[in-house]
VEXVO-51454 format. One record per residue (C-alpha): residue in one letter; x negated, y negated, z negated. Coordinates in Angstrom, 2 decimals. Each point is the difference from the previous one (the first is absolute). Last residue first. Layout:
N
rest: A; px: X; py: Y; pz: Z
...
# end
This chain:
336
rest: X; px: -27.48; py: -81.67; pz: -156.59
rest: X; px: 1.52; py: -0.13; pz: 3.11
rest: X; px: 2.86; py: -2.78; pz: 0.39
rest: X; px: 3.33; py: 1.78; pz: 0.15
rest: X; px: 1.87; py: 0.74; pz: 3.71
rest: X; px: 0.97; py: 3.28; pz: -0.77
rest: X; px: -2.73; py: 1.57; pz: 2.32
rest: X; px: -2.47; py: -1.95; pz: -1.98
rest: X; px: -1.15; py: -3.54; pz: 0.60
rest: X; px: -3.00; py: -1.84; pz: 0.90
rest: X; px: 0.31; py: -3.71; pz: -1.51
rest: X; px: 1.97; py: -2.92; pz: 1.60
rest: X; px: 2.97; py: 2.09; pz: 0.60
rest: X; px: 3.44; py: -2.01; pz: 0.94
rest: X; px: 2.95; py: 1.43; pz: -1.35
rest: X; px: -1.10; py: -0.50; pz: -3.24
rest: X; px: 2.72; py: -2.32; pz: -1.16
rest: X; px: -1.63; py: -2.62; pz: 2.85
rest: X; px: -3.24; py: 0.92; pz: -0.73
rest: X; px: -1.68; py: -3.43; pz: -0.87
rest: X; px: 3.61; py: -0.54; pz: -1.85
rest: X; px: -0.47; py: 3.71; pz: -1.96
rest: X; px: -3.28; py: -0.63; pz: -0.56
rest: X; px: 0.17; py: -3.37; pz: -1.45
rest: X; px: 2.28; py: 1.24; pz: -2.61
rest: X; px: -2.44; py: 3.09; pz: -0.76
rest: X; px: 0.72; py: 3.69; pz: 0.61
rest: X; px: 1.75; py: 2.70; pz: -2.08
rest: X; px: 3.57; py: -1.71; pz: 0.57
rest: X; px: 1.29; py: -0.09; pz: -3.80
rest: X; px: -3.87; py: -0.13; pz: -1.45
rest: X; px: -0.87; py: -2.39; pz: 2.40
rest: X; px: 2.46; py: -1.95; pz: -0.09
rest: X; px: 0.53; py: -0.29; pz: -4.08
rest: X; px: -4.40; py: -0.58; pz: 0.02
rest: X; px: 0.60; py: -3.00; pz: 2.56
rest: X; px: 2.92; py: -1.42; pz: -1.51
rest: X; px: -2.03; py: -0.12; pz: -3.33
rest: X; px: -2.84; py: -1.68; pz: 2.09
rest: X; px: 3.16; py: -2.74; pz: 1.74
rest: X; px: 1.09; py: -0.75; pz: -3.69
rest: X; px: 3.26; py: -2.48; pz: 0.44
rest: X; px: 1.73; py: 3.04; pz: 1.34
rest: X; px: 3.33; py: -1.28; pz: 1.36
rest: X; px: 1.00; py: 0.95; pz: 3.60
rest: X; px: -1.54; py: -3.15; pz: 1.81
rest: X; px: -2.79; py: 0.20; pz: -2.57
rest: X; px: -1.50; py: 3.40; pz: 1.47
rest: X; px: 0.74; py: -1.29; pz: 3.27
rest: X; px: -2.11; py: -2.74; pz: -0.22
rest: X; px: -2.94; py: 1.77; pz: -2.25
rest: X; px: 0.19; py: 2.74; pz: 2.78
rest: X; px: -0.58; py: -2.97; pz: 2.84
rest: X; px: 2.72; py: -1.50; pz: 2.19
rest: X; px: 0.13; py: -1.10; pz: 3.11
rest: X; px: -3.16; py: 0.76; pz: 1.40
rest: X; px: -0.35; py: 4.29; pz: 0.59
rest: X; px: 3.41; py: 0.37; pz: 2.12
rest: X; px: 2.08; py: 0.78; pz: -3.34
rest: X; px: 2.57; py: 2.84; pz: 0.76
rest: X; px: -1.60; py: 2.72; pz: -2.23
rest: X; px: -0.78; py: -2.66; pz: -2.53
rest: X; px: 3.34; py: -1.23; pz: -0.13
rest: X; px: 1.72; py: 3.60; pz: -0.74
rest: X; px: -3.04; py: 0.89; pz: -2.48
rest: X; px: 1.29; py: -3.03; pz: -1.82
rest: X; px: 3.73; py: 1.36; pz: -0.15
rest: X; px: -1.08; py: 3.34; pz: -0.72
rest: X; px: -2.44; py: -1.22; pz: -3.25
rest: X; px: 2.99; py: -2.47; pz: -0.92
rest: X; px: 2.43; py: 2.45; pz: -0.33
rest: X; px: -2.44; py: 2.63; pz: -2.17
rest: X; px: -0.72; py: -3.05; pz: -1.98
rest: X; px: 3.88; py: -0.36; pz: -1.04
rest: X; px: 0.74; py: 3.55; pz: -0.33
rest: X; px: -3.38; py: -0.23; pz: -2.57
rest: X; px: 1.40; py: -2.57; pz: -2.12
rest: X; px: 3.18; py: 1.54; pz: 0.18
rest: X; px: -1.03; py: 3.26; pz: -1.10
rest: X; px: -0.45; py: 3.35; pz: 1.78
rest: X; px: 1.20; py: 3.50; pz: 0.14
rest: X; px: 3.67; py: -1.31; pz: -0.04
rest: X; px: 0.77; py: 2.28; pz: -3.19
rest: X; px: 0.27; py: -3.45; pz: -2.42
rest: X; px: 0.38; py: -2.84; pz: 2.77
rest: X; px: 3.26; py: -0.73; pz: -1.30
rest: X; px: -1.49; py: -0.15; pz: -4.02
rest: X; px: -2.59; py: -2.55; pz: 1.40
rest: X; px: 2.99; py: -1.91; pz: 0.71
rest: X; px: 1.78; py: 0.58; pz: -2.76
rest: X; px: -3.60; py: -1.37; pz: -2.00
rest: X; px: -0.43; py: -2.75; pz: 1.90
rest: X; px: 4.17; py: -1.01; pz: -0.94
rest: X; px: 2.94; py: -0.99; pz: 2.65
rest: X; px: 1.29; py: -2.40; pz: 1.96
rest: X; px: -1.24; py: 0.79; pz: 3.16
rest: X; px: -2.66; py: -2.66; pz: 1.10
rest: X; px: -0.64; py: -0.11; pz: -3.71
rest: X; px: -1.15; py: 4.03; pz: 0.34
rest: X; px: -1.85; py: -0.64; pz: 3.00
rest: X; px: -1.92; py: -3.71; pz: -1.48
rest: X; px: -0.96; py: 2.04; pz: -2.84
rest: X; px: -1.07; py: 3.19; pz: 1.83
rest: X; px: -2.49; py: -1.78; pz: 2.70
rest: X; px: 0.25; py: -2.65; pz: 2.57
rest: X; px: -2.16; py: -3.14; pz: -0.88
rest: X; px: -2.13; py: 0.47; pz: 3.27
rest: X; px: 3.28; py: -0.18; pz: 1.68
rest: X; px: -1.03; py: 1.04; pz: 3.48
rest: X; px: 1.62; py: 3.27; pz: -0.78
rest: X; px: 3.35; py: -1.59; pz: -0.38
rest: X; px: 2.40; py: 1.46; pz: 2.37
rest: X; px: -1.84; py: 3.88; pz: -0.27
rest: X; px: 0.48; py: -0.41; pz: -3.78
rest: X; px: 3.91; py: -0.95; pz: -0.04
rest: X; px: 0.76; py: 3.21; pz: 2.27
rest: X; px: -1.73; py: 2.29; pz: -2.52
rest: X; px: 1.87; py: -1.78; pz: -2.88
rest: X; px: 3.47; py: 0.45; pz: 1.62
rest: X; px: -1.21; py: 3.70; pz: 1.51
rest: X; px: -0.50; py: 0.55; pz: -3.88
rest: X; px: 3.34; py: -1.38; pz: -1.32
rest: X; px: 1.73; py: 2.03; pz: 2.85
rest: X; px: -1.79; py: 3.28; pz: -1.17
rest: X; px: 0.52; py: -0.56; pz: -3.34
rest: X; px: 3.86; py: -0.56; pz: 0.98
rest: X; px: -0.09; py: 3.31; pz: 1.75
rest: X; px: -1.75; py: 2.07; pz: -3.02
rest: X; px: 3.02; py: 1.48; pz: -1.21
rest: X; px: 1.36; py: 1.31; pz: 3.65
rest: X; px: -3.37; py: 2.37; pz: -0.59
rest: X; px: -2.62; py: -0.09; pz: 3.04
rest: X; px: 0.51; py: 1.99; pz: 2.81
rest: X; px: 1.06; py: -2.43; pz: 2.51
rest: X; px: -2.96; py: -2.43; pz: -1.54
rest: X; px: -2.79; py: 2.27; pz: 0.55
rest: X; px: 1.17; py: 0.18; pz: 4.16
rest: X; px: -0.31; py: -3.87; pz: -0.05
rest: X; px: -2.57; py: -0.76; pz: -1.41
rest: X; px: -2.27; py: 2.55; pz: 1.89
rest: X; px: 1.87; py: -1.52; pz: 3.41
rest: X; px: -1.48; py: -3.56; pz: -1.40
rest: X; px: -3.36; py: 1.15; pz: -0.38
rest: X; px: -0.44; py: 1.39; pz: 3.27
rest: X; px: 1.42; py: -3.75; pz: 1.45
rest: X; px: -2.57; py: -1.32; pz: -2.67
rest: X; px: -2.67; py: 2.17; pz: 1.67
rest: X; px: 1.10; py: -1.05; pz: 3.48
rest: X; px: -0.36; py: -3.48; pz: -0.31
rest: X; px: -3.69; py: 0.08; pz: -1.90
rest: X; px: -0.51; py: 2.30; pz: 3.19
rest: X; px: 1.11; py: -2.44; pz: 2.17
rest: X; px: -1.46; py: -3.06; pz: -1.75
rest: X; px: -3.43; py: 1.98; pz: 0.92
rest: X; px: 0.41; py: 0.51; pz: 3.35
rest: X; px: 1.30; py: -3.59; pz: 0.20
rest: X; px: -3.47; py: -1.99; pz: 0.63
rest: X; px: -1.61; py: 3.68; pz: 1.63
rest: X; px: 2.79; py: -0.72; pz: 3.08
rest: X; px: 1.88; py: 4.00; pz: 0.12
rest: X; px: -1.52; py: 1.80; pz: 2.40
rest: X; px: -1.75; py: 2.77; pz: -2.50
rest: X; px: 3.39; py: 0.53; pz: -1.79
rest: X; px: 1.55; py: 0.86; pz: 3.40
rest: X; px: 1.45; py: 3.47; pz: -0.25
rest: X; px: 0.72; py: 0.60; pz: -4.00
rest: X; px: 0.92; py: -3.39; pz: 0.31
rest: X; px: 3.20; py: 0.56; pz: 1.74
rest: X; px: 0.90; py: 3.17; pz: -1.81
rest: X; px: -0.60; py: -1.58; pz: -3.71
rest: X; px: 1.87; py: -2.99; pz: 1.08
rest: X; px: 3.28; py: 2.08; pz: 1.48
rest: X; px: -0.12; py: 2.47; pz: -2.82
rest: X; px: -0.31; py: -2.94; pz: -2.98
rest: X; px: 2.38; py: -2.00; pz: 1.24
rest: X; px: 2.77; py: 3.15; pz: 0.46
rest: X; px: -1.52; py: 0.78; pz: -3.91
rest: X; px: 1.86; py: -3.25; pz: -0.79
rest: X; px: 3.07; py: -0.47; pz: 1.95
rest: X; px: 0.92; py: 3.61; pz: -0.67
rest: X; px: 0.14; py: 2.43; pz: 2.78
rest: X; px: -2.87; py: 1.48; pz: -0.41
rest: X; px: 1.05; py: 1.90; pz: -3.18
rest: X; px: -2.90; py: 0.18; pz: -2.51
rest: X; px: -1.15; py: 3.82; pz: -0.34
rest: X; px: -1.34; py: 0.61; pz: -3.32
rest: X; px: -3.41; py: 1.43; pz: -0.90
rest: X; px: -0.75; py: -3.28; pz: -2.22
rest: X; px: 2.61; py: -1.87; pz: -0.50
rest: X; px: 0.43; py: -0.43; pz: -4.01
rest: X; px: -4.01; py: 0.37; pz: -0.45
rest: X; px: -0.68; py: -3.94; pz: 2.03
rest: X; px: 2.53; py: -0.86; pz: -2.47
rest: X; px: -0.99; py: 0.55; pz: -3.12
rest: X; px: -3.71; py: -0.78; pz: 1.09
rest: X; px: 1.25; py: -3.51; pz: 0.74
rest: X; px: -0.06; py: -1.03; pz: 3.22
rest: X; px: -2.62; py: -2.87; pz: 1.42
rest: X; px: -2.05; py: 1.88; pz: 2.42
rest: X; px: -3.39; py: -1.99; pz: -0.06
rest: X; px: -1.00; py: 2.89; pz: -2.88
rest: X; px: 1.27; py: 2.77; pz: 2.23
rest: X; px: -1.59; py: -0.45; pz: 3.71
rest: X; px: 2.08; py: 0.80; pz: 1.97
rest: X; px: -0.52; py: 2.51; pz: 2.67
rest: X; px: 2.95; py: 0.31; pz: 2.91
rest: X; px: 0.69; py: 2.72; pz: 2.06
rest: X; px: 1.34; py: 1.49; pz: 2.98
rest: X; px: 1.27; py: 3.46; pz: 0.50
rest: X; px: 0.14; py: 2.83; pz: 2.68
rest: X; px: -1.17; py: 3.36; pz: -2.02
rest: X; px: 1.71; py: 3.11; pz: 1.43
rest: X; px: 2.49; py: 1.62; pz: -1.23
rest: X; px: -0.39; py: 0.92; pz: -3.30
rest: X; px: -1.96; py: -2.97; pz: -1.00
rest: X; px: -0.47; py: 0.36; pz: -4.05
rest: X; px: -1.18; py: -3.30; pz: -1.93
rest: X; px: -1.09; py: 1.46; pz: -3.08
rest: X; px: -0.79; py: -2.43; pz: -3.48
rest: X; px: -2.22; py: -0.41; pz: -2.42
rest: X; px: 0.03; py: -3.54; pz: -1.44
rest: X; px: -2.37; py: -2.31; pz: 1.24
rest: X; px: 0.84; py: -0.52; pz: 3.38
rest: X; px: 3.54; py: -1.44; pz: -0.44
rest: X; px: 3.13; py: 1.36; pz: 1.97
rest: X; px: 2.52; py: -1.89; pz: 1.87
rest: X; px: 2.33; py: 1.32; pz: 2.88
rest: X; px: 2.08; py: -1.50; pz: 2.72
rest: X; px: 1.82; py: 1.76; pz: 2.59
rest: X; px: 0.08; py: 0.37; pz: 3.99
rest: X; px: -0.17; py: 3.84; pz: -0.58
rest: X; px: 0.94; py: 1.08; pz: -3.00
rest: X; px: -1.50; py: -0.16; pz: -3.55
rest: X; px: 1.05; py: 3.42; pz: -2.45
rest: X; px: -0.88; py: -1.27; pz: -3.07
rest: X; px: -1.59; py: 2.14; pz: -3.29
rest: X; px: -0.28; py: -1.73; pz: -2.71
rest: X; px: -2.27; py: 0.64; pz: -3.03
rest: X; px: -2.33; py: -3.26; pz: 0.07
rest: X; px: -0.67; py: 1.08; pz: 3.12
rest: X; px: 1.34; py: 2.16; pz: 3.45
rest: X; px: 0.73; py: -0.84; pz: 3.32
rest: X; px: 1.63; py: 2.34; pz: 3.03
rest: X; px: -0.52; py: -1.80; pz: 3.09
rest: X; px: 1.71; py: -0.50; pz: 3.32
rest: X; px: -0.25; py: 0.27; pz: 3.82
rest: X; px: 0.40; py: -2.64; pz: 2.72
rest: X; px: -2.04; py: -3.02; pz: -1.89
rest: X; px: 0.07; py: -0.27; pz: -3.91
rest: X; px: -0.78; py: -3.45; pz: -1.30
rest: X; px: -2.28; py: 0.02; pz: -3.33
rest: X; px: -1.00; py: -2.06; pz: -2.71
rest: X; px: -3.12; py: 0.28; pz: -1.72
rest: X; px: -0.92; py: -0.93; pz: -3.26
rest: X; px: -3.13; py: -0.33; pz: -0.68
rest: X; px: -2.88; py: 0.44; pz: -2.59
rest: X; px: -2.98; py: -1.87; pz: -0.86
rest: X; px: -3.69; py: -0.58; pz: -0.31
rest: X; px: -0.53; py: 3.36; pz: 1.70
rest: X; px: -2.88; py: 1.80; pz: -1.61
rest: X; px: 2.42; py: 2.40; pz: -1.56
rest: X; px: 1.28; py: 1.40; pz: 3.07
rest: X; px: -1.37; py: 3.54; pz: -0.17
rest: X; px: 1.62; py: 0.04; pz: -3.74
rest: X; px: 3.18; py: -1.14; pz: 1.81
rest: X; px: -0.45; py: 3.19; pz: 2.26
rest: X; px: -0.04; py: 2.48; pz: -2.71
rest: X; px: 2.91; py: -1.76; pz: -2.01
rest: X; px: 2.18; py: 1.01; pz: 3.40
rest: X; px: 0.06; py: -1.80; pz: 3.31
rest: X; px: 1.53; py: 2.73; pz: 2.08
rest: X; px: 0.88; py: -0.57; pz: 4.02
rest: X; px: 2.08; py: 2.75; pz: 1.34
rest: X; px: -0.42; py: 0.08; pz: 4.23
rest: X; px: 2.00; py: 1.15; pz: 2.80
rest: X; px: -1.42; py: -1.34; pz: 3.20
rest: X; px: -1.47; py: -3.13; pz: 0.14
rest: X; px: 0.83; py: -4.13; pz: 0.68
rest: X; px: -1.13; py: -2.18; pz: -2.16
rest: X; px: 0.08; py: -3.75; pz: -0.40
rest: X; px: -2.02; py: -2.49; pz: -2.75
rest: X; px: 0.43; py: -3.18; pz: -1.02
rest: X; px: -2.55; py: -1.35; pz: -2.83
rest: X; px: 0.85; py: -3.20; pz: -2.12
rest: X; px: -2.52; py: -2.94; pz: -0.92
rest: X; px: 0.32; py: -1.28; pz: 3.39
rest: X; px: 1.23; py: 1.41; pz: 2.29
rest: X; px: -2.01; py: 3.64; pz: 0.84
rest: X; px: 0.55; py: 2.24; pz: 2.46
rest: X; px: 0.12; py: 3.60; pz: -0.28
rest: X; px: 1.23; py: 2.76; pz: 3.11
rest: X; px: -0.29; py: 3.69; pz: -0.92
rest: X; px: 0.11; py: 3.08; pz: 2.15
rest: X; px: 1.87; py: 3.41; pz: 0.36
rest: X; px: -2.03; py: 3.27; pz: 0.61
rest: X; px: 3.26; py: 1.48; pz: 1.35
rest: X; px: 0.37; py: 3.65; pz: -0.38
rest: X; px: -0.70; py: 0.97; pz: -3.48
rest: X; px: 1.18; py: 3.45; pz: 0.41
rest: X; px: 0.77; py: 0.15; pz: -3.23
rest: X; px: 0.71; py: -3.00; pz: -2.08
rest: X; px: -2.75; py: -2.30; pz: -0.78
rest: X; px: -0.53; py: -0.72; pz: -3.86
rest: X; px: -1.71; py: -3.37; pz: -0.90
rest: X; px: -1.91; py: -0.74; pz: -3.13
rest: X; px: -0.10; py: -3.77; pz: -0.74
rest: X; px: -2.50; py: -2.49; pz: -0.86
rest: X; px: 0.92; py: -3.60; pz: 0.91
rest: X; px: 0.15; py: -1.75; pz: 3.16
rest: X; px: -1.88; py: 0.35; pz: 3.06
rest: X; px: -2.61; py: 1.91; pz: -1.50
rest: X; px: 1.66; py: 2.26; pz: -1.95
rest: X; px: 2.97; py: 0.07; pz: 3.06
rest: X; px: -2.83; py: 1.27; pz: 2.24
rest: X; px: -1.32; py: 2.75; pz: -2.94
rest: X; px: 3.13; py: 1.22; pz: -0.28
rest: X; px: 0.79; py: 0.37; pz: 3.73
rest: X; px: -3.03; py: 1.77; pz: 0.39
rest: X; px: 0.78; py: 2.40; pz: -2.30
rest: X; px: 3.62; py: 0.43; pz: 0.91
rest: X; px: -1.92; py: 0.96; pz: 3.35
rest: X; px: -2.42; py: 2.33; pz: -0.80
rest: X; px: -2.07; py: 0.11; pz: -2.70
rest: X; px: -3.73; py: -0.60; pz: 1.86
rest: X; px: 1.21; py: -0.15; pz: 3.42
rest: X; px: -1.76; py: -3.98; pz: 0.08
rest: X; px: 2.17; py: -2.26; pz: 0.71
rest: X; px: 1.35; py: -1.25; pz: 3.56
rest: X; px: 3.57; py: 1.45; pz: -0.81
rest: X; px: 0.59; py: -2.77; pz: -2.94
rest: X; px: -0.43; py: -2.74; pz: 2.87
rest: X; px: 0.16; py: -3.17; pz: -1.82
rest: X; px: 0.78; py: -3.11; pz: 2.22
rest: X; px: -0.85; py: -3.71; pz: -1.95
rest: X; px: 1.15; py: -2.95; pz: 0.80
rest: X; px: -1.29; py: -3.42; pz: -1.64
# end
């Protein structure tokens, strides 16, 4: 689903950073925006939706967008935070959280998370397209998601180069992608997200910790090759490896999650992968629910739910939610 927003079509009851502010409220999340004088160009918005993730594209004159403790108060009936990651077009940014200031340039990648105040200042004019993830399907640690916020990621890398390119494409044709891979793509491109995040923390973490690091990507890569195990879990891990439960528990000290709960994360994205592809008869939720090892398909449905805010059956009936079958708000969420 497209959606056009028109700041300049408000009401002329604040002027324009007010109308701005209340467009990206709505759009988005709460923020106060600050037009710079003479606010010549009224700008515009573009959002479409794949999936479980929200793209959006804006193009506006000078603009300072503030999401302070203020506006995260405003946002407190939001089930959940993002993080949003960011491709500058032909002007810049200036970026600021967690008590970093980064100058972004044009054609660069930035990171920033929604629920920690932060000011995303567009001196010269506001041409930028976005990404909204969703942050409890984005699996970084905490740790790391705070290491690269309000830093610039260079473009040129391998990594973030993936990440520009994909986040570009779909930010144009989201809504034609087929609705039995819309959702795999956006599964797709939150790992991809995920994966520049783990990178960037890593440059910056101590030389001490790089054999930690290697154990861990070891452990991480062992899960995602035997999540159909239903017997997968610490013990089998740590004798996989040669070592104890409890050092391997100890490795996962700091992670921001366990390795019980790394491996259910793993399984929840892999299953909501094969339900967003399923054509309706192949496979039901209980079937793909055991195909990536939970042997309790009504404690799959409550972990699903309560990872993707919507049912299991949901989520394959909508194809990942990119296909309504309830009226819907201007962000694309069922109406309440």
């Amino acid at each position: 689903m497209t959606s056009v927003t028109d700041p300049a079509g408000a009401p002329e009851d604040g002027g324009t950073g007010h109308r701005w502010s209340r467009a990206v409220s709505i759009a988005a999340v709460p923020v106060t925006v600050a037009s710079y004088e003479p606010a010549s160009d009224p700008g515009r918005m573009t959002t479409r939706q794949l999936g479980h993730l929200l793209f959006i594209t804006t193009h506006a004159g000078p603009r300072r967008f503030t999401r302070g403790l203020r506006e995260i108060a405003r946002g407190t009936r939001q089930a959940e935070g993002f993080v949003v990651v960011a491709v500058m077009g032909a002007t810049g940014a200036v970026v600021q959280q967690d008590g970093r200031t980064a100058e972004v340039p044009a054609g660069a990648v930035s990171l920033w998370y929604t629920e920690t105040p932060h000011v995303v200042d567009y001196p010269d004019g506001v041409d930028v397209r976005v990404c909204l993830i969703p942050r409890r399907s984005f699996g970084v640690r905490d740790e790391q998601l705070e290491r690269v916020t309000a830093t610039a990621a260079d473009a040129g890398g391998p990594v973030a180069a993936l990440v520009k390119h994909s986040l570009l494409a779909l930010a144009e044709t989201a809504e034609d992608c087929p609705p039995l891979v819309a959702g795999r793509l956006a599964c797709n491109f939150a790992d991809l997200v995920a994966t520049l995040v783990t990178e960037q923390a890593a440059r910056d973490a101590p030389a001490a910790e790089d054999s930690r690091h290697t154990r861990l990507w070891e452990i991480r890569a062992y899960v995602d090759r035997h999540l159909k195990d239903p017997e997968l879990g610490p013990q089998t891990i740590a004798a996989a490896h040669r070592i104890s439960v409890r050092s391997l528990h100890k490795l996962f000290e700091g992670e921001g999650t366990t390795v019980s709960r790394l491996i259910q994360r793993r399984r929840l994205q892999a299953s909501a992968e094969d339900l967003s592809r399923e054509d309706g008869g192949d496979s039901t939720v209980a079937g793909v629910a055991q195909r990536w090892g939970f042997t309790d398909p009504a404690h799959f449905s409550r972990l699903f739910r309560a990872s993707y805010g919507i049912s299991p059956s949901r989520w394959r009936d909508t194809r990942g939610g990119t296909e309504p079958s309830e009226p819907r708000d201007t962000r694309g969420r069922v109406s309440r």
